[in-house]
C-alpha positions as CSV (number, residue, x, y, z in Angstrom):
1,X,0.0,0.0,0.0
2,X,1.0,3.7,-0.6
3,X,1.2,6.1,1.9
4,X,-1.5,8.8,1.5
5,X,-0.1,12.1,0.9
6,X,-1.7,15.4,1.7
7,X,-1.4,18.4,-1.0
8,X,1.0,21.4,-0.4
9,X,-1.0,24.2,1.3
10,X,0.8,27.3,1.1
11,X,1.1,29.0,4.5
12,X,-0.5,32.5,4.9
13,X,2.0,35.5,4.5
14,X,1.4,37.9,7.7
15,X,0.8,41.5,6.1
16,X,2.4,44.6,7.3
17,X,1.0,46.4,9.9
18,X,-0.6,49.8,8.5
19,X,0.5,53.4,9.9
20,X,-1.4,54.6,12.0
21,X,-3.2,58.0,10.3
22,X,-0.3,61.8,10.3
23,X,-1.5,64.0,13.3
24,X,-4.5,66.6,12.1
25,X,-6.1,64.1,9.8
26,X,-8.9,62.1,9.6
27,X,-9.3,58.6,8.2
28,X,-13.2,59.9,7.1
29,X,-14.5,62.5,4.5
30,X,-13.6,66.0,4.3
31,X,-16.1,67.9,6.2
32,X,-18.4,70.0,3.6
33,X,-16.9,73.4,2.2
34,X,-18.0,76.1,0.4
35,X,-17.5,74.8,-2.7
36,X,-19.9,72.2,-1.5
37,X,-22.5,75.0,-0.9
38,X,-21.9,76.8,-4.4
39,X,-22.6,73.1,-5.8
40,X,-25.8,72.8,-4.1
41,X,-27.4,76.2,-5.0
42,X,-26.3,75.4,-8.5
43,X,-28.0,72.0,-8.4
44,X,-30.9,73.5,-6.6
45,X,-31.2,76.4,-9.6
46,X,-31.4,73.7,-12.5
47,X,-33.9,71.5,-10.8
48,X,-35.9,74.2,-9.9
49,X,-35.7,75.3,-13.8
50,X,-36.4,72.0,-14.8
51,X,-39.1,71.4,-12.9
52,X,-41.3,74.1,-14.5
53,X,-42.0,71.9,-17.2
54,X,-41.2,68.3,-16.2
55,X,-41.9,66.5,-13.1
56,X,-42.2,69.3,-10.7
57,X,-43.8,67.3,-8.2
58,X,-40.3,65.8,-7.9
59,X,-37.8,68.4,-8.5
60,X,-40.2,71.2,-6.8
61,X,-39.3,69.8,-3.6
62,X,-35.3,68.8,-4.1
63,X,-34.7,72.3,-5.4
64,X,-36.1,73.8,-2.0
65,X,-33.9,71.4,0.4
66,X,-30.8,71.8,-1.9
67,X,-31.5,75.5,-1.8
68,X,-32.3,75.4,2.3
69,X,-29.3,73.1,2.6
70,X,-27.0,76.2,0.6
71,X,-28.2,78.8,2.7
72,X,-27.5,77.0,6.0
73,X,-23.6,76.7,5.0
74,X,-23.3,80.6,4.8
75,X,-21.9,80.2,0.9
76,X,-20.9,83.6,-0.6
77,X,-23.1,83.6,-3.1
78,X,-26.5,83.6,-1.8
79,X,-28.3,84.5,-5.2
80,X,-28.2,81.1,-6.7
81,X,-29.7,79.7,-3.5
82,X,-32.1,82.1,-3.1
83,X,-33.2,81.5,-7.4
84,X,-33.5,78.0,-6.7
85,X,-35.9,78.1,-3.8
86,X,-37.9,80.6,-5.8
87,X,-37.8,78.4,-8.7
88,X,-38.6,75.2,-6.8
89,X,-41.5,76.8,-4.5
90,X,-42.8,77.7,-8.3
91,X,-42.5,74.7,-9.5
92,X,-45.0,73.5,-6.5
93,X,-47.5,76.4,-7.6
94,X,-47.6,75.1,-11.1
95,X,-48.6,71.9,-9.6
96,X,-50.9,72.9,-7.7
97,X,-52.8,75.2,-10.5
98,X,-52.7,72.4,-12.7
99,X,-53.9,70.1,-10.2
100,X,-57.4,72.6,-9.3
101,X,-57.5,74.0,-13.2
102,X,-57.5,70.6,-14.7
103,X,-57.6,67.5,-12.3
104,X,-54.3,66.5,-13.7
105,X,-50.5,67.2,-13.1
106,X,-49.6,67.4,-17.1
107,X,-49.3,70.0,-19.2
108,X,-52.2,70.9,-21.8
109,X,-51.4,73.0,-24.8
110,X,-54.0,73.7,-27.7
111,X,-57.4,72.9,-27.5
């Protein structure tokens, strides 16, 4: 009889041990900047736009917190913010008048 043989398992390489993380930094995101802000009134300005045509149940309400969101950070700018809450709370009045005018939430041109 032959001796049973086992196969070759190769044995597990230990890995290096990691550094730990330089002094003043953080192993998480970056905390939200300004640039941040600028992104989010901009965001909040082309939804809001958008929304005055297509789904403004939908991107009524994302313009407003995007704008809201802006204006908390203190950005610079504050116009772009304040457009896109203006846009987006329009956006929900064009719902609603087109919800009471004619029982639907679409658009009806022509006769």
């Amino acid at each position: 009889m032959s001796a049973l043989t086992t196969p070759h398992q190769p044995t597990a390489t230990p890995k290096p041990p990691t550094a730990p993380p330089a002094a003043g930094t953080t192993a998480t995101r970056r905390p939200a900047g300004p640039r941040d802000a600028d992104g989010m009134a901009v965001a909040s300005f082309v939804l809001g736009l958008i929304g005055l045509l297509l789904f403004n149940l939908v991107f009524g309400p994302c313009a407003i917190a995007l704008a809201t969101l802006a204006l908390l950070r203190n950005i610079q700018r504050k116009g772009r913010a304040l457009l896109g809450l203006t846009l987006g709370v329009a956006d929900l009045a064009v719902l609603i008048t087109l919800v009471t005018t004619n029982n639907t939430v679409t658009w009806h041109f022509g006769g």
